[in-house]
C-alpha positions in Angstrom: -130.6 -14.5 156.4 -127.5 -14.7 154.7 -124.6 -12.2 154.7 -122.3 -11.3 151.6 -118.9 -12.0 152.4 -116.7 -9.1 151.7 -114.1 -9.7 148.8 -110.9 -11.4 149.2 -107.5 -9.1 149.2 -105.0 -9.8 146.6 -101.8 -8.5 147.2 -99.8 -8.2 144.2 -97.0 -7.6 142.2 -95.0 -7.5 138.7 -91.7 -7.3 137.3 -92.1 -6.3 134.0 -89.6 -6.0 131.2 -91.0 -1.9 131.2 -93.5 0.2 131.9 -95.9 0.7 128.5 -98.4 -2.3 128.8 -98.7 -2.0 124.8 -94.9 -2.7 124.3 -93.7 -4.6 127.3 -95.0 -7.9 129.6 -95.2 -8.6 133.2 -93.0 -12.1 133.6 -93.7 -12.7 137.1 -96.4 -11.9 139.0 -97.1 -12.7 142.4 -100.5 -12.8 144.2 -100.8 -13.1 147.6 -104.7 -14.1 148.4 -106.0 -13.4 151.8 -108.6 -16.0 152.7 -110.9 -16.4 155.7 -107.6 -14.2 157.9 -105.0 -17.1 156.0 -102.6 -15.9 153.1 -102.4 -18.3 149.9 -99.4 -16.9 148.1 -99.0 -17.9 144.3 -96.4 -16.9 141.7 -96.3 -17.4 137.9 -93.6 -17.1 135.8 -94.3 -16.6 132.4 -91.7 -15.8 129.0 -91.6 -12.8 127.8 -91.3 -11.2 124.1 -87.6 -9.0 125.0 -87.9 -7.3 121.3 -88.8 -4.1 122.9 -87.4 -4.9 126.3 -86.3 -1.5 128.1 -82.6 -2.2 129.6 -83.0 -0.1 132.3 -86.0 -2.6 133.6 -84.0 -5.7 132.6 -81.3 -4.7 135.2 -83.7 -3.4 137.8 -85.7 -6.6 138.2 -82.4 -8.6 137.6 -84.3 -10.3 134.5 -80.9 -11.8 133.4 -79.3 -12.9 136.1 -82.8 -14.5 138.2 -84.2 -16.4 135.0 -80.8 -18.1 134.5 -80.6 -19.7 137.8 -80.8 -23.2 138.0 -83.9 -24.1 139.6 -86.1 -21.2 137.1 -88.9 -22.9 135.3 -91.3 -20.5 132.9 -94.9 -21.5 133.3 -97.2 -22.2 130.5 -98.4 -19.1 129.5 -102.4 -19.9 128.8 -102.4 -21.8 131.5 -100.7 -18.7 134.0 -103.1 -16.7 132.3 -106.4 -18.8 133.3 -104.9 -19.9 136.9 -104.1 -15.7 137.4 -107.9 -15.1 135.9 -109.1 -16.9 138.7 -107.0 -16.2 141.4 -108.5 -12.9 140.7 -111.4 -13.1 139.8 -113.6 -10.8 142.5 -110.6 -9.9 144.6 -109.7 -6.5 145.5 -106.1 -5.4 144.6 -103.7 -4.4 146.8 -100.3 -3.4 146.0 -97.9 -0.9 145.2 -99.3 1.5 142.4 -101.4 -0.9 141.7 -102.6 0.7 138.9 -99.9 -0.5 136.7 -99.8 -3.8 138.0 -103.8 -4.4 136.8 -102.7 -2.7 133.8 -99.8 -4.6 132.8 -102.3 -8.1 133.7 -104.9 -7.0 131.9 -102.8 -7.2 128.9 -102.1 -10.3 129.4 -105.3 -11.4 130.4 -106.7 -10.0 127.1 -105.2 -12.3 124.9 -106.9 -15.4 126.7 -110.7 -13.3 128.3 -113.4 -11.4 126.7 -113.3 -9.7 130.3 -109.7 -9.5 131.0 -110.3 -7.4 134.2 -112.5 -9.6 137.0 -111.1 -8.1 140.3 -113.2 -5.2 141.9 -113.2 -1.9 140.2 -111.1 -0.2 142.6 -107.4 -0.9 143.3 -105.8 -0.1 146.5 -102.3 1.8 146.8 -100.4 1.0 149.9 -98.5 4.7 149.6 -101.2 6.7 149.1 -102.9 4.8 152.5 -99.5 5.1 154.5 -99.5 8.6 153.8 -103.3 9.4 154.4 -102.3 7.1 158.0 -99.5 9.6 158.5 -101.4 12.8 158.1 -104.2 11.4 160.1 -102.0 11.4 163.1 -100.7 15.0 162.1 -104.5 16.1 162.3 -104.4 14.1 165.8 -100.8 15.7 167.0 -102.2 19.3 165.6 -105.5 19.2 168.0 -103.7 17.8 170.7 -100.7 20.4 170.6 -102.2 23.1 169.0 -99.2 23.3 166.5 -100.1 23.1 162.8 -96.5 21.8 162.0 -97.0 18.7 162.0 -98.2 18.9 158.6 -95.2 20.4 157.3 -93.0 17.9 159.1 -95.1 15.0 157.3 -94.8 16.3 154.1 -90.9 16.4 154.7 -90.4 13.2 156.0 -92.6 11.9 152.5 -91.0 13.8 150.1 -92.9 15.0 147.2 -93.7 12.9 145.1 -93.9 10.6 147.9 -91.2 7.7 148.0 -92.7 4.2 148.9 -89.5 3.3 151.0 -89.2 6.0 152.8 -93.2 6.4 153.7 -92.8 2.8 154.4 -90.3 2.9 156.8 -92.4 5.7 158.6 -94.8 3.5 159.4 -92.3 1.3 161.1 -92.5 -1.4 157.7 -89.0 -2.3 156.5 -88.8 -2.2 152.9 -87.7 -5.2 150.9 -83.9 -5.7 150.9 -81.7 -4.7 148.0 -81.3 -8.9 147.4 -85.4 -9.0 147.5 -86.3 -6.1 145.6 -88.2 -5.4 142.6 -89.0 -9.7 142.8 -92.9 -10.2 143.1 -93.0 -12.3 146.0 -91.2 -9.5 148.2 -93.0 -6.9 147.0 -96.5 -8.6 147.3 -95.4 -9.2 151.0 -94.2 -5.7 151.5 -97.6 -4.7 150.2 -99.2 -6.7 152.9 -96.6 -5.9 155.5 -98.3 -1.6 155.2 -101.1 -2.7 154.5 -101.4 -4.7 158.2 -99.3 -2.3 159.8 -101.9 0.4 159.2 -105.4 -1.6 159.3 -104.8 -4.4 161.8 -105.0 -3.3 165.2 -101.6 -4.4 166.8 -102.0 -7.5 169.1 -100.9 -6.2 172.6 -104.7 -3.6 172.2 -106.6 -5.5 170.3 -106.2 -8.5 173.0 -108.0 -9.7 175.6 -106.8 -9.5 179.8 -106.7 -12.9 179.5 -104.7 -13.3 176.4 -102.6 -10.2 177.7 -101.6 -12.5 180.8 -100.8 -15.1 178.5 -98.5 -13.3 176.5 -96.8 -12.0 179.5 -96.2 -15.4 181.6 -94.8 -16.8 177.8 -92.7 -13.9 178.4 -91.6 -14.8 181.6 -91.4 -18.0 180.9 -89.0 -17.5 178.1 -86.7 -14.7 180.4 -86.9 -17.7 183.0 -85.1 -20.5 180.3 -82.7 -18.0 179.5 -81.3 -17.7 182.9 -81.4 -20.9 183.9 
């Protein structure tokens, strides 16, 4: 008998030149594939049409300054298009509003695919699962206390609406740094970052007594050569 295996995770990412998908275009997109527990990270780079540019975008991504550095190459646009196509093609989306990302690509895509959306039909937003993490351990906190606070001392620590960097950082994820964000590849790996720090189990519980043991004599071994 043979078992389906589950879809593959994309994490991804665009910086845009603004936020309407019919007037503006993502120019680099990152995808971060997660295959068989491995990550396969990918970014295309592809011109865009600045007629209707939004400024404010422009200096948020650092469009400018980034695309005039030395070592910038644009990709071929088809041929990002096709390569992205199949990098996604069946994966499930994981990101940052992710919405707008799959949005903003399936623009693009459209110019190239009858079927300019092949990844599964439902994106997944790293916020709205930090959050849903957070109030979870409210609900926990509230039936081991007895105190129904805790929900109003989540909602302040979100905010309303809820910030991504500082629901990220309450689920102990650093966000990107002001050098690294709002570039694809950082966010992509942010995305990741919440998304592991809230579904992987961390590796001191989910480990074995014998790998425990292992991990502590490497730890002893390492407090040993730096006394010595």
């Amino acid at each position: 008998m043979h078992t389906k295996k589950p879809p593959i995770i994309a994490f991804t990412d665009c910086e845009t030149t603004g936020l309407d998908p019919f007037l503006h275009d993502p120019w680099e997109i990152a995808v971060i594939l997660r295959v068989d527990g491995q990550d396969e990270e990918h970014v295309l780079r592809i011109e865009p049409d600045l007629t209707n540019a939004d400024p404010a975008a422009l200096s948020l991504n650092r469009y400018h300054e980034r695309t005039s550095y030395p070592d910038w190459a644009w990709d071929d646009r088809e041929t990002a298009a096709r390569r992205l196509h199949a990098l996604l093609d069946g994966a499930v989306i994981v990101g940052s509003n992710p919405a707008f990302d799959a949005e903003m690509i399936t623009h693009l895509l459209g110019r190239y695919f009858d079927q300019p959306r092949p990844w599964h039909y439902r994106a997944y937003d790293i916020v709205t699962l930090a959050v849903g993490s957070l109030y979870g351990r409210a609900a926990e906190r509230t039936r081991t206390d007895c105190d129904a606070a805790w929900y109003g001392r989540i909602a302040r620590a979100v905010g309303w609406p809820w910030r991504s960097r500082d629901v990220s950082r309450h689920v102990q994820v650093e966000p990107p740094t002001p050098e690294d964000a709002h570039t694809a590849l950082a966010d992509a790996r942010w995305a990741r970052d919440v998304w592991d720090r809230i579904t992987v189990p961390d590796a001191f519980f989910a480990a074995s007594d014998e790998q425990l043991a292992a991990m502590a004599g490497d730890a002893l071994s390492r407090v040993h050569r730096g006394q010595a």
